[in-house]
C-alpha positions as CSV (number, residue, x, y, z in Angstrom):
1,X,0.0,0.0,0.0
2,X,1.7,3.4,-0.7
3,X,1.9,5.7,1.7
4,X,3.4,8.9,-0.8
5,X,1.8,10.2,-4.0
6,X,3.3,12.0,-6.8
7,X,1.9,15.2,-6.1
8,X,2.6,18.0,-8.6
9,X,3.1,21.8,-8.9
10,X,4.6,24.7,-6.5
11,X,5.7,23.8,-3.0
12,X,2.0,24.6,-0.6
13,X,0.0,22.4,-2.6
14,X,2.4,19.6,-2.5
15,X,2.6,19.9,1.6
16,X,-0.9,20.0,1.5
17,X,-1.5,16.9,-0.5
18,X,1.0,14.8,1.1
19,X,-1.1,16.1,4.4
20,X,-4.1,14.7,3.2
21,X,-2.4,11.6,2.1
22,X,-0.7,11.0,5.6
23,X,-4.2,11.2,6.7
24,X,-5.8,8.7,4.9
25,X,-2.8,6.2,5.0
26,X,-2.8,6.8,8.7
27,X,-6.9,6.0,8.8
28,X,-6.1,2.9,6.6
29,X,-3.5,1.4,8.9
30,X,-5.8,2.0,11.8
31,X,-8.9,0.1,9.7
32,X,-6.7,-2.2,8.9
33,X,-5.6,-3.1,12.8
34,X,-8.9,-2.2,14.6
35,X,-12.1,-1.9,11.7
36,X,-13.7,0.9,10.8
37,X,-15.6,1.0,14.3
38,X,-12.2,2.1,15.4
39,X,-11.1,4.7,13.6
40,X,-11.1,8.1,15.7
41,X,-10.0,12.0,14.1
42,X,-7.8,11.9,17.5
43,X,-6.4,8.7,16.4
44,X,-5.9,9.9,12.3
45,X,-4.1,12.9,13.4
46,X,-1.7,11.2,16.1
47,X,-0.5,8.9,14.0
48,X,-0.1,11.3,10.4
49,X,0.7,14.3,12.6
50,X,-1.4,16.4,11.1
51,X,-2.9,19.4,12.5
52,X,-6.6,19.6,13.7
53,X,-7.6,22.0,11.2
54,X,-6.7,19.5,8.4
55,X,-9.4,17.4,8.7
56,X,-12.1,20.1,8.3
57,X,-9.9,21.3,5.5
58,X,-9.3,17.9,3.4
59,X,-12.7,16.2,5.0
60,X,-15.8,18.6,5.5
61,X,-17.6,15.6,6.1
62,X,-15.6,14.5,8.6
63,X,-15.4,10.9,10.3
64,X,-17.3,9.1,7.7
65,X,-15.3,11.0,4.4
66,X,-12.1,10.0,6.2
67,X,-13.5,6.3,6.3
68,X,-14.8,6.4,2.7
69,X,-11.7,8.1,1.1
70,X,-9.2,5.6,2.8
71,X,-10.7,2.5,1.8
72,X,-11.1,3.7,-1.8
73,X,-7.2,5.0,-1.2
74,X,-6.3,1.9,-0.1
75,X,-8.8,-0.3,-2.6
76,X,-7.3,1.5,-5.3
77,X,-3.9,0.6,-4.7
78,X,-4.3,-3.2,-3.9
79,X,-6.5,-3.1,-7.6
80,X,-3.6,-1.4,-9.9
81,X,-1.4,-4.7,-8.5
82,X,-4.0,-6.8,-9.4
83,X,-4.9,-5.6,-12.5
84,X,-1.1,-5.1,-13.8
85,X,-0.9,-8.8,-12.8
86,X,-3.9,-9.9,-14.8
87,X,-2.6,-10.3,-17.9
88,X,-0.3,-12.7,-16.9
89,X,-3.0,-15.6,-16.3
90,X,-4.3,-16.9,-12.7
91,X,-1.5,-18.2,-11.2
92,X,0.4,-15.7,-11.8
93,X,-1.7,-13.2,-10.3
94,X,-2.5,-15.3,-7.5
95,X,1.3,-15.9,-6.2
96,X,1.8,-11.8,-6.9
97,X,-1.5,-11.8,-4.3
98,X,0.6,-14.1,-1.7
99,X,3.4,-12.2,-2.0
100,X,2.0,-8.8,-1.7
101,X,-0.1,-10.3,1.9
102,X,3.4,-11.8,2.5
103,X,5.4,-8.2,2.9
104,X,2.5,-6.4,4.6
105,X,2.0,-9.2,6.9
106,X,5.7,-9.9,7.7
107,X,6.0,-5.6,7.9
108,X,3.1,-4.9,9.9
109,X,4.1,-7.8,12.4
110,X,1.0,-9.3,11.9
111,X,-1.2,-6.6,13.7
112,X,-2.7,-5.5,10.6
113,X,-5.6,-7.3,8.1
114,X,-6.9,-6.5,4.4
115,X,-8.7,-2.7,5.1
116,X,-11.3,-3.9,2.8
117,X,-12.7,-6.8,4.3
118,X,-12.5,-5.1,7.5
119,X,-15.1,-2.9,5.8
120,X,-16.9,-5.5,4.4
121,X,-17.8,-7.0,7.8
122,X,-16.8,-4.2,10.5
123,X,-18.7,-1.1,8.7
124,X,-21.3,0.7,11.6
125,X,-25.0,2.3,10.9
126,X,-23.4,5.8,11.1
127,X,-21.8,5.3,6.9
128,X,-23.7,2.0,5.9
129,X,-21.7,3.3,2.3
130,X,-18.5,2.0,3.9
131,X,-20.1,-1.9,3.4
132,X,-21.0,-0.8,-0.5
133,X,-17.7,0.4,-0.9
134,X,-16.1,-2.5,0.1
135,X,-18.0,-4.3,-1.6
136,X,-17.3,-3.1,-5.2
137,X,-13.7,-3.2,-4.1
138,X,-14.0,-6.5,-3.9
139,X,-15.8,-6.9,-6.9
140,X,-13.3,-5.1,-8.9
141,X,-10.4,-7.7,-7.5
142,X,-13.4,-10.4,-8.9
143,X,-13.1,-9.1,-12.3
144,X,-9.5,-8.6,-12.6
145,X,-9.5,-12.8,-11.5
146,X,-11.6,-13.5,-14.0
147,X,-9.9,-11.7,-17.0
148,X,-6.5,-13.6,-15.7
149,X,-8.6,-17.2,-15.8
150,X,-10.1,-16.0,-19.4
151,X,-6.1,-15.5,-20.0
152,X,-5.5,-19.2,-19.2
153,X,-8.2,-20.5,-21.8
154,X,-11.5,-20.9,-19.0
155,X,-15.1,-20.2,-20.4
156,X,-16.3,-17.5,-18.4
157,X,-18.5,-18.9,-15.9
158,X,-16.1,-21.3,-15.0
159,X,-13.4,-18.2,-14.6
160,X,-16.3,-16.3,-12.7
161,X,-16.5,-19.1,-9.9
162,X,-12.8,-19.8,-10.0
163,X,-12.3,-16.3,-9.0
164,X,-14.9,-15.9,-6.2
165,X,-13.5,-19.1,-4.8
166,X,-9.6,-18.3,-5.0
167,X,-10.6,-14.5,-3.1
168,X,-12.0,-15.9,-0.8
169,X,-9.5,-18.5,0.1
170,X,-6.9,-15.4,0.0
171,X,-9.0,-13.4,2.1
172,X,-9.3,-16.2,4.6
173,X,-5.6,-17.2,4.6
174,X,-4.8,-13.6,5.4
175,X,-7.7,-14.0,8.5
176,X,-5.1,-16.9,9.2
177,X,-2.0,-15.6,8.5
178,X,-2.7,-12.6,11.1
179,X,-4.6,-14.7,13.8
180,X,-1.4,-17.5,13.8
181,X,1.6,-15.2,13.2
182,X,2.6,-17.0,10.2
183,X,2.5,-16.8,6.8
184,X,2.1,-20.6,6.5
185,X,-1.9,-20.3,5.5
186,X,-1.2,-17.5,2.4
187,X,1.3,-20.3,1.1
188,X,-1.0,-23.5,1.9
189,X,-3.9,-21.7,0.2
190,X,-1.9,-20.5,-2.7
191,X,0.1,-23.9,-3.4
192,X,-3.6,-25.7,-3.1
193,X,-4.7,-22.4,-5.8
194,X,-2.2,-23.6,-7.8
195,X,-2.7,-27.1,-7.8
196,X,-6.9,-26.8,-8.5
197,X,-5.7,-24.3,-11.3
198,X,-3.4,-26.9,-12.8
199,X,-6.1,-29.8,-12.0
200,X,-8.6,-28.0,-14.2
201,X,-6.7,-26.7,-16.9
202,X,-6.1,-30.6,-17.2
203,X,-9.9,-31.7,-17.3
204,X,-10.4,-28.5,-19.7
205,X,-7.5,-30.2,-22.2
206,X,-8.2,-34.0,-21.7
207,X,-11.4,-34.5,-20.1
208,X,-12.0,-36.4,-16.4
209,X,-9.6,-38.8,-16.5
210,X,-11.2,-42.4,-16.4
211,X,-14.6,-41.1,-18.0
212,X,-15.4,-42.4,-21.4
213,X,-18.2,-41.0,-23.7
214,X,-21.0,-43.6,-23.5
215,X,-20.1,-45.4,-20.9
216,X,-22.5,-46.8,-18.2
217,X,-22.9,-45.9,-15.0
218,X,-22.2,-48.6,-12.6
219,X,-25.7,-49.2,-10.9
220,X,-25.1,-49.0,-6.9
221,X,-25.0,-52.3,-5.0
């Protein structure tokens, strides 16, 4: 997840963009360690350093913008790596996913999950369009799967439930990964990715192995 942006032009605007960056990197992190439920303005501006007057600057709407504007900060930045991976077919994509979860795992010491899924499942009545949010996030990482197993010659409802299926695996290996310390469960789930992938790209060339056009069903005994 980057934490700078290439900001552009004379000197102010640049310190103020990289302000408002800070601050939604900062909210990320927090999301990403505690859910949305806890992330606090006192907590945003600790942690970025920013001054109090920033948020009502960068987020009139306060609280909930902050929420909003980070996952979609930090959405956005999970989907370029997933769509510049695409194109280089499902596995491919998938051991880029591992890896990624690997280094912010191994970084963060473990005390910090996928901001998005936190969302998805930790979002409060006060912004019930944190949940929606999330949830096209997650959609968009979907489609991005499913171009990479269109890549690697699947129809596309087969690469539309190969996709649901490997996300959530990933997701749940990450839930894993942080709850046991270890990356062990990212690279379980992703050798046992690779392995279905390689199963089915099998049955897609040859056909079940064993099954013979006409042939009879053994009646049960």
């Amino acid at each position: 997840m980057p934490t700078t942006t290439d900001a552009k032009g004379d000197a102010a605007p640049t310190k103020r963009c990289d302000t408002r960056i800070k601050m939604l990197v900062s909210a990320a992190q927090v999301m990403r360690e505690r859910g949305p439920a806890g992330v606090t303005i006192d907590e945003v501006l600790a942690r970025s350093g920013a001054p109090r007057g920033s948020v009502y600057y960068h987020f009139p709407n306060g609280r909930n913008q902050i929420l909003t504007e980070a996952l979609r900060y930090s959405g956005d930045s999970i989907t370029a790596m997933i769509d510049d991976a695409a194109g280089w077919g499902a596995r491919a994509l998938l051991r880029e996913f591992v890896e990624f979860w690997e280094r912010l795992l191994t970084e963060g010491d473990f005390a910090a999950g996928c901001p998005v899924v936190a969302a998805a499942i930790g979002s409060d009545d006060g912004d019930p369009k944190l949940s929606a949010e999330a949830g096209a996030i997650l959609g968009r990482w979907c489609t991005a799967l499913t171009r990479a197993f269109g890549t690697d010659g699947f129809d596309g409802d087969a690469a539309a439930s190969l996709a649901v299926m490997s996300m959530a695996a990933l997701e749940g290996a990450i839930v894993l990964s942080r709850s046991t310390r270890s990356t062990d469960p990212l690279h379980q789930v992703g050798e046992q990715l690779e392995f279905l992938i390689k199963a089915r790209e099998f049955v897609v060339h040859h056909g079940i192995p064993g099954k013979h056009e006409g042939s009879a069903t053994p009646s049960p005994q």
